[in-house]
PDB file of N, CA, C and O in Angstrom:
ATOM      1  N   UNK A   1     -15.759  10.444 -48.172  1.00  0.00           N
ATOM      2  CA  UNK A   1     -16.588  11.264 -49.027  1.00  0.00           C
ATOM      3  C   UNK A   1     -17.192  10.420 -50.149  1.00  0.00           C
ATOM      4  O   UNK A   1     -18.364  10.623 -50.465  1.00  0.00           O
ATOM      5  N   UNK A   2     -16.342   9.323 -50.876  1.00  0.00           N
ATOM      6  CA  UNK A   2     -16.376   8.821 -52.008  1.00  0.00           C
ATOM      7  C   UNK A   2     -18.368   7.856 -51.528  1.00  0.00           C
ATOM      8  O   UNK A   2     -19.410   8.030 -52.159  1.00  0.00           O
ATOM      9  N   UNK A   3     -18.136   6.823 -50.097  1.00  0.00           N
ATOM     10  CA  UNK A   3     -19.227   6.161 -49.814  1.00  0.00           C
ATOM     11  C   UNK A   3     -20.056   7.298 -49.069  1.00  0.00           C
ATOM     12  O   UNK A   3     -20.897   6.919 -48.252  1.00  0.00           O
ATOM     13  N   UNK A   4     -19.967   8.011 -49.183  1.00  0.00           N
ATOM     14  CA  UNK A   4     -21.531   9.249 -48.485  1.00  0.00           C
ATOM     15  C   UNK A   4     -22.094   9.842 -50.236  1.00  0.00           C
ATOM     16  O   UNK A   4     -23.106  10.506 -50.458  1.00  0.00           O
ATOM     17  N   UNK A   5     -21.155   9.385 -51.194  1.00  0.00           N
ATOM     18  CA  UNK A   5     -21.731  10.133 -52.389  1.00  0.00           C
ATOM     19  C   UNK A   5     -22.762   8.285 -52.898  1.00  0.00           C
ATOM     20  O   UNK A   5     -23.940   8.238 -53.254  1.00  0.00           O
ATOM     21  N   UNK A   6     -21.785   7.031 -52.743  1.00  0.00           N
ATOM     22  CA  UNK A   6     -22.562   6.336 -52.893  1.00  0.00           C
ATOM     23  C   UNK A   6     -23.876   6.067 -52.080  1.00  0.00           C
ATOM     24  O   UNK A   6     -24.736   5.449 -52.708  1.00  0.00           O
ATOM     25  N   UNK A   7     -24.106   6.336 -51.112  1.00  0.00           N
ATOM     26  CA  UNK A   7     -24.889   6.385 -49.957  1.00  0.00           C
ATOM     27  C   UNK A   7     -25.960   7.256 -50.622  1.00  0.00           C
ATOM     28  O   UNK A   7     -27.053   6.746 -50.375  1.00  0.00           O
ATOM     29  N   UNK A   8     -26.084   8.300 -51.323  1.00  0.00           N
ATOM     30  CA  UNK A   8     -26.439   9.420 -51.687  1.00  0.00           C
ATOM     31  C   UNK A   8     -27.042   8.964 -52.878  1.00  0.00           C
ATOM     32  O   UNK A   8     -28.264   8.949 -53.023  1.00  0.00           O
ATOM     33  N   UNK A   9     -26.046   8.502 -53.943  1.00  0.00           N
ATOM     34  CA  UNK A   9     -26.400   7.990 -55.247  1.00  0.00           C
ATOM     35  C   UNK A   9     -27.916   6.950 -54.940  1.00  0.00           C
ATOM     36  O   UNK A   9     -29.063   7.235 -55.286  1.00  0.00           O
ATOM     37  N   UNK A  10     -27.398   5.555 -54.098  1.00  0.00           N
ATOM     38  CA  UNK A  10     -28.124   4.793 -53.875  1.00  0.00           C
ATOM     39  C   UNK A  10     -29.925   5.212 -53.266  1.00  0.00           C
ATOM     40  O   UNK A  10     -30.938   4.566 -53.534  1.00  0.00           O
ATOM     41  N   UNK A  11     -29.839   6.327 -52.510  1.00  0.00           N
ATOM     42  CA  UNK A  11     -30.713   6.602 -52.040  1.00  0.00           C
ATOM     43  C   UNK A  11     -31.601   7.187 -53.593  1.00  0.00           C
ATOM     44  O   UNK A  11     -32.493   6.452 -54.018  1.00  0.00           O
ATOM     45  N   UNK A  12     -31.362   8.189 -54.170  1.00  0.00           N
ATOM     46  CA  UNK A  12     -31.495   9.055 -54.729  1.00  0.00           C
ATOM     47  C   UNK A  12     -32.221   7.628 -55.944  1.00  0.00           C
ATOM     48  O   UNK A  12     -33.333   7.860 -56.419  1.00  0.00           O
ATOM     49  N   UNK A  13     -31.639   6.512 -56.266  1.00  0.00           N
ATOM     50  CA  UNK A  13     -32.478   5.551 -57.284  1.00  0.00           C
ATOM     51  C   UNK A  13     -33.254   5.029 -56.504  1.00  0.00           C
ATOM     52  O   UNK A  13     -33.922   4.316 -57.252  1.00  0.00           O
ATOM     53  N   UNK A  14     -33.836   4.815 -54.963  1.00  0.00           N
ATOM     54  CA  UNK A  14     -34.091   4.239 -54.486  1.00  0.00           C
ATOM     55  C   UNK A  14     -36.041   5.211 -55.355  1.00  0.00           C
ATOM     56  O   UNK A  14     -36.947   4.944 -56.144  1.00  0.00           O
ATOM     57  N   UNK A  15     -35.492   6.535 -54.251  1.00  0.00           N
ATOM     58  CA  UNK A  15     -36.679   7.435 -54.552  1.00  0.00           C
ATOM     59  C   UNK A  15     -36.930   7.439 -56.283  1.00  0.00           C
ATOM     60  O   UNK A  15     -38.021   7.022 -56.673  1.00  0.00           O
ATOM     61  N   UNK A  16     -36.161   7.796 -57.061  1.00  0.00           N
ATOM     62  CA  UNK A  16     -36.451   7.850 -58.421  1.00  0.00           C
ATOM     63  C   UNK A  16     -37.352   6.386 -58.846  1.00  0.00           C
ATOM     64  O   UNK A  16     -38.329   6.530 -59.581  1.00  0.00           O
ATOM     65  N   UNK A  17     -37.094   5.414 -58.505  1.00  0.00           N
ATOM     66  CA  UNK A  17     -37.912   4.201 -58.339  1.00  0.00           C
ATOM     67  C   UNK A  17     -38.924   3.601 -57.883  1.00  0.00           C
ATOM     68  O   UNK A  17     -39.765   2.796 -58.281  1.00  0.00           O
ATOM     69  N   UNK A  18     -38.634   4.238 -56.835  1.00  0.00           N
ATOM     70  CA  UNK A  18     -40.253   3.685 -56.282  1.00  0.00           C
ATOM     71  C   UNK A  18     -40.827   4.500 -55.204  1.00  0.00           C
ATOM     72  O   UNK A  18     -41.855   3.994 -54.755  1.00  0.00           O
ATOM     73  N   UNK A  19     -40.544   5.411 -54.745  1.00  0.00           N
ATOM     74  CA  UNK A  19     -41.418   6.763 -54.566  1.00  0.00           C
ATOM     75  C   UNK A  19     -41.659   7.254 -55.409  1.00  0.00           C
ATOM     76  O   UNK A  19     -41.105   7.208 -56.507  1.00  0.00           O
ATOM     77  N   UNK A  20     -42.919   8.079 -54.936  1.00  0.00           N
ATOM     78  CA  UNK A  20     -43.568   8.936 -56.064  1.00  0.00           C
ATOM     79  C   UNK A  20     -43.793  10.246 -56.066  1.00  0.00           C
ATOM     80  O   UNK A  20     -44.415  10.959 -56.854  1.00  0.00           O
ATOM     81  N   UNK A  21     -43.085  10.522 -54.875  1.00  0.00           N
ATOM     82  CA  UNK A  21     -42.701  12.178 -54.530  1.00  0.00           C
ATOM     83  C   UNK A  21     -41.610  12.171 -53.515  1.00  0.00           C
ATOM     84  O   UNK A  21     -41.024  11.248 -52.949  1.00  0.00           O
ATOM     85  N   UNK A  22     -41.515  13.381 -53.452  1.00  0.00           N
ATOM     86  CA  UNK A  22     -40.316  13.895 -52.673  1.00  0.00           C
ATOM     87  C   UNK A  22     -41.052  14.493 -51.413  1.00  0.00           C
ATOM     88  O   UNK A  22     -42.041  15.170 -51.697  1.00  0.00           O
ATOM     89  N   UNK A  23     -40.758  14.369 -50.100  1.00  0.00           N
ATOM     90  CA  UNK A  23     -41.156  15.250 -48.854  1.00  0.00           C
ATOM     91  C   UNK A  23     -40.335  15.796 -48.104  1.00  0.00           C
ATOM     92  O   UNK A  23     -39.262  16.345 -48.354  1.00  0.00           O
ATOM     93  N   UNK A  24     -40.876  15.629 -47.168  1.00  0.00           N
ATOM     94  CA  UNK A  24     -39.531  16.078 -45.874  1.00  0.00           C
ATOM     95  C   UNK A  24     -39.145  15.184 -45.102  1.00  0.00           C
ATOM     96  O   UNK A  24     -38.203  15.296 -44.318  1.00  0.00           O
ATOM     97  N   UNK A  25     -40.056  13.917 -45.303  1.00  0.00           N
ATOM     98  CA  UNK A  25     -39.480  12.768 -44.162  1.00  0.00           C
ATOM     99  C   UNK A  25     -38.661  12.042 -45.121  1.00  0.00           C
ATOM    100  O   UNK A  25     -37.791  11.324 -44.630  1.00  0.00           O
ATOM    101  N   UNK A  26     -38.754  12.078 -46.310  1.00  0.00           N
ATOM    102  CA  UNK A  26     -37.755  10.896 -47.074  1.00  0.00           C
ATOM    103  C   UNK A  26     -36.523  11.982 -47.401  1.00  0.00           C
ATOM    104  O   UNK A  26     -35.626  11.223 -47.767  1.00  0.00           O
ATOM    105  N   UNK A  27     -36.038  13.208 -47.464  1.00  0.00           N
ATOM    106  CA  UNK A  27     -35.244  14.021 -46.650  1.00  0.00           C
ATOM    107  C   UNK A  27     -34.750  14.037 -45.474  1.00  0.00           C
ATOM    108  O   UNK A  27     -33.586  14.422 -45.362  1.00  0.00           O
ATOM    109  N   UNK A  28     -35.230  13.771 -44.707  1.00  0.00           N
ATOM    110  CA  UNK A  28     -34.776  13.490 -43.545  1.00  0.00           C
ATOM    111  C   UNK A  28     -34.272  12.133 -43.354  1.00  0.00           C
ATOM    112  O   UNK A  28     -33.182  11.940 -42.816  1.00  0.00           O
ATOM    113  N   UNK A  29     -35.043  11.152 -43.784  1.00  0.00           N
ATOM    114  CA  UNK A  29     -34.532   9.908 -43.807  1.00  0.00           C
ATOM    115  C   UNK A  29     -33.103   9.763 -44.885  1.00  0.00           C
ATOM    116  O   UNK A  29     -32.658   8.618 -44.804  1.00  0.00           O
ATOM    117  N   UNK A  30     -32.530  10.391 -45.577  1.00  0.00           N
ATOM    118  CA  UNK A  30     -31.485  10.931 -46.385  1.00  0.00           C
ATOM    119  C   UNK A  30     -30.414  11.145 -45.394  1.00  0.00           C
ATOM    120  O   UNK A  30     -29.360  10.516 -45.306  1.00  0.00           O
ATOM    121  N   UNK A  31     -30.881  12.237 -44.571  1.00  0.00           N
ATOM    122  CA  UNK A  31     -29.717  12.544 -43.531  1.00  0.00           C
ATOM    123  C   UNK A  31     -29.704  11.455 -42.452  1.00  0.00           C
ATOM    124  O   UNK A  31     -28.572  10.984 -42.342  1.00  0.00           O
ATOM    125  N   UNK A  32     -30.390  11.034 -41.814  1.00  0.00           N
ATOM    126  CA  UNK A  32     -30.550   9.884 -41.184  1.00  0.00           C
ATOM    127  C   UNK A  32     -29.420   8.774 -41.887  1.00  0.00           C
ATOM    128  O   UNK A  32     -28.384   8.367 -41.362  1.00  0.00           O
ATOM    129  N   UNK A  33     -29.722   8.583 -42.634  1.00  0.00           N
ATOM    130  CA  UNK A  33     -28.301   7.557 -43.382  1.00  0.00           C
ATOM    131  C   UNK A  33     -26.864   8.115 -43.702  1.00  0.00           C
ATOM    132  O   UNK A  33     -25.872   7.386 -43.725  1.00  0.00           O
ATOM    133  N   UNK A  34     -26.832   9.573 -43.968  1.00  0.00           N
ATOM    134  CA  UNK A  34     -25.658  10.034 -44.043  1.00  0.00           C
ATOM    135  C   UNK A  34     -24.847  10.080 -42.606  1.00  0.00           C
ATOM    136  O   UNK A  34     -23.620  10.016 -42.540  1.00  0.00           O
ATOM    137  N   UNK A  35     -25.692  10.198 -41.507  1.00  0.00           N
ATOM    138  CA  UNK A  35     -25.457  10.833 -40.398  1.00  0.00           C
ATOM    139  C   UNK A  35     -24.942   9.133 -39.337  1.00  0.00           C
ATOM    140  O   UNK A  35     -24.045   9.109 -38.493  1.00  0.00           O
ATOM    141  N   UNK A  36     -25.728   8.054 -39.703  1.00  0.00           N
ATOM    142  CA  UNK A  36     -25.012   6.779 -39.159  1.00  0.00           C
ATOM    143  C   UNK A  36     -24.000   6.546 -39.934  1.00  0.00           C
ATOM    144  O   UNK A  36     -22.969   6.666 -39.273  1.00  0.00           O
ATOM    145  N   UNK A  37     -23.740   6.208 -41.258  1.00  0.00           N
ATOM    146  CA  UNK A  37     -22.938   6.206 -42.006  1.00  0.00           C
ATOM    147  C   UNK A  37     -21.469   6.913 -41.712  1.00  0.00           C
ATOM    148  O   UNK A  37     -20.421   6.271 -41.773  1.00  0.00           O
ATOM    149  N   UNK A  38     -21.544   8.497 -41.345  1.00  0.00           N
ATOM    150  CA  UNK A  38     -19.679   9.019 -40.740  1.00  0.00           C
ATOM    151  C   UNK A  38     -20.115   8.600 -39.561  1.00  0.00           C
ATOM    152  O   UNK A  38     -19.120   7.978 -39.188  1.00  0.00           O
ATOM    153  N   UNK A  39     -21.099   8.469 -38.481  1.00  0.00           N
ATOM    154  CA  UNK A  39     -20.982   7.758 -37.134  1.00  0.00           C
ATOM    155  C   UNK A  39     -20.030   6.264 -37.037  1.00  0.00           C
ATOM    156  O   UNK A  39     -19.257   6.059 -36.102  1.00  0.00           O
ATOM    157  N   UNK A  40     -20.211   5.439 -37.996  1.00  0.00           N
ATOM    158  CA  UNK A  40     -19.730   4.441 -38.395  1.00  0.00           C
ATOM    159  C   UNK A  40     -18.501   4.733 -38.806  1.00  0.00           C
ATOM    160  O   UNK A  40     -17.802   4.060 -38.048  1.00  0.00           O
ATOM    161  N   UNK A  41     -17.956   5.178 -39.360  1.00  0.00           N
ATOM    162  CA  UNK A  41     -17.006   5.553 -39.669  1.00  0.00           C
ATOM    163  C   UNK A  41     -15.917   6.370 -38.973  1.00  0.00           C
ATOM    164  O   UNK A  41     -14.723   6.371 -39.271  1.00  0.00           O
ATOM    165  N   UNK A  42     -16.616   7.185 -37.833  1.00  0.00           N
ATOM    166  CA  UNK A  42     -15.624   7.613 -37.076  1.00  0.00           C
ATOM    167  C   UNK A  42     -15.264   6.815 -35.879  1.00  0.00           C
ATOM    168  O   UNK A  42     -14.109   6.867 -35.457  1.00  0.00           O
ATOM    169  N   UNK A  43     -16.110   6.123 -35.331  1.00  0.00           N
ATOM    170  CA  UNK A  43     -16.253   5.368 -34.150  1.00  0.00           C
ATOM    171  C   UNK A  43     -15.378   4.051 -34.776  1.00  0.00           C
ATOM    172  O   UNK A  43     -14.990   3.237 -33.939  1.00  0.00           O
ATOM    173  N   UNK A  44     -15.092   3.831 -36.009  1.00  0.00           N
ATOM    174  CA  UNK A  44     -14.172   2.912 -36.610  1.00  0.00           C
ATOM    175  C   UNK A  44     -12.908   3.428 -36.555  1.00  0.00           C
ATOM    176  O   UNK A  44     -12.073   2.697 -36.023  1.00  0.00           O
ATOM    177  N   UNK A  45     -12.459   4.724 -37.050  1.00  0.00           N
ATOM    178  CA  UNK A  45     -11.138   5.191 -36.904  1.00  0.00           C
ATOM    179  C   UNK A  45     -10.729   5.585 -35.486  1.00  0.00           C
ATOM    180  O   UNK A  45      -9.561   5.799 -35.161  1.00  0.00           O
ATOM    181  N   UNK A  46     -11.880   5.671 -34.591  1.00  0.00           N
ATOM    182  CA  UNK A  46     -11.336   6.068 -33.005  1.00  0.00           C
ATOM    183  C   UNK A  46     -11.132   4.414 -32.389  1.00  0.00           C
ATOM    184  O   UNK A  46     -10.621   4.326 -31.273  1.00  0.00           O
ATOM    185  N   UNK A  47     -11.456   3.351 -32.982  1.00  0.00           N
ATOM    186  CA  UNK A  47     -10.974   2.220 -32.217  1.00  0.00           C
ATOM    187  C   UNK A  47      -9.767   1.289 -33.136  1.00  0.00           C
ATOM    188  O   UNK A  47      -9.157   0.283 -32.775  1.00  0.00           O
ATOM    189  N   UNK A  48      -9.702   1.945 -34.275  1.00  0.00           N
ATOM    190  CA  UNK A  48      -8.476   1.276 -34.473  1.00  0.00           C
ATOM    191  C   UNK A  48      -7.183   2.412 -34.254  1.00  0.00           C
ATOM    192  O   UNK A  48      -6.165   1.724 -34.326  1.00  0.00           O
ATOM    193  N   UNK A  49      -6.905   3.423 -34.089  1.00  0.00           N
ATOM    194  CA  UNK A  49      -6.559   4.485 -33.265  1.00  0.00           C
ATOM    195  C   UNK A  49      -5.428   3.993 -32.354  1.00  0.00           C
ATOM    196  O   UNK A  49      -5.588   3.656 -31.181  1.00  0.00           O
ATOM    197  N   UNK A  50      -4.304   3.988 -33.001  1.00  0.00           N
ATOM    198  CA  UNK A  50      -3.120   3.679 -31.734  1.00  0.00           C
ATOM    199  C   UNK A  50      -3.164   4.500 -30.432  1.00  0.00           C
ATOM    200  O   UNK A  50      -3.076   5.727 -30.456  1.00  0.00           O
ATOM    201  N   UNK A  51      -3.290   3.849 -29.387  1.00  0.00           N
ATOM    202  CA  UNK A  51      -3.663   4.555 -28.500  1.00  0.00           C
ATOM    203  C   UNK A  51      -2.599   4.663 -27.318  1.00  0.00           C
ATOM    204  O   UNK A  51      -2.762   5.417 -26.359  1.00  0.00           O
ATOM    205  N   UNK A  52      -1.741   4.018 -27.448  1.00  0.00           N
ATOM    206  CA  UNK A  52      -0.331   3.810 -26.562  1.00  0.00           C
ATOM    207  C   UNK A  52       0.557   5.300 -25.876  1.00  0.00           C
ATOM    208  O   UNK A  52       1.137   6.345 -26.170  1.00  0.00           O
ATOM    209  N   UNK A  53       0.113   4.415 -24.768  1.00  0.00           N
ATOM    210  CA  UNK A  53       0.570   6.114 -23.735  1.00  0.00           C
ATOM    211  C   UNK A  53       1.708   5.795 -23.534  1.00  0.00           C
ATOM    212  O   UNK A  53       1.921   5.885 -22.324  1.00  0.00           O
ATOM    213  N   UNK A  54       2.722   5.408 -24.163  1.00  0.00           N
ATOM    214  CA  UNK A  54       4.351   5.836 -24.122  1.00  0.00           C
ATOM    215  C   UNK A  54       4.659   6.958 -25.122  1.00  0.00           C
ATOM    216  O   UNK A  54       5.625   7.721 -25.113  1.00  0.00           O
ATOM    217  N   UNK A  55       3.466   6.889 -26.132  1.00  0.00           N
ATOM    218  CA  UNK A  55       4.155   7.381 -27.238  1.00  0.00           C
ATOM    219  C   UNK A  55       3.746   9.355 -27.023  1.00  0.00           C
ATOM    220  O   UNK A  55       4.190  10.169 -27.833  1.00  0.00           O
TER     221      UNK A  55
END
């Protein structure tokens, strides 16, 4: 949660900086980064993931 708020933060100075409006594609491009970002993150906890079929 803590890096989807930095993810968020970062974006959010990106636009305050150097865009000059708000739309729907730089919204979308918002979720677009949130959305690889837990992709990354889950596909990280499913391969380090003890996976041992005795247990």
């Amino acid at each position: 949660m803590a890096s989807s708020m930095l993810v968020t933060l970062a974006w959010l100075a990106l636009w305050v900086f150097v865009w000059a409006e708000l739309d729907a594609v730089k919204v979308l491009l918002l979720f677009a980064y949130l959305t690889a970002h837990q992709a990354g993150y889950l596909v990280g906890a499913h391969l380090s993931a003890d996976i041992d079929p005795r247990r």
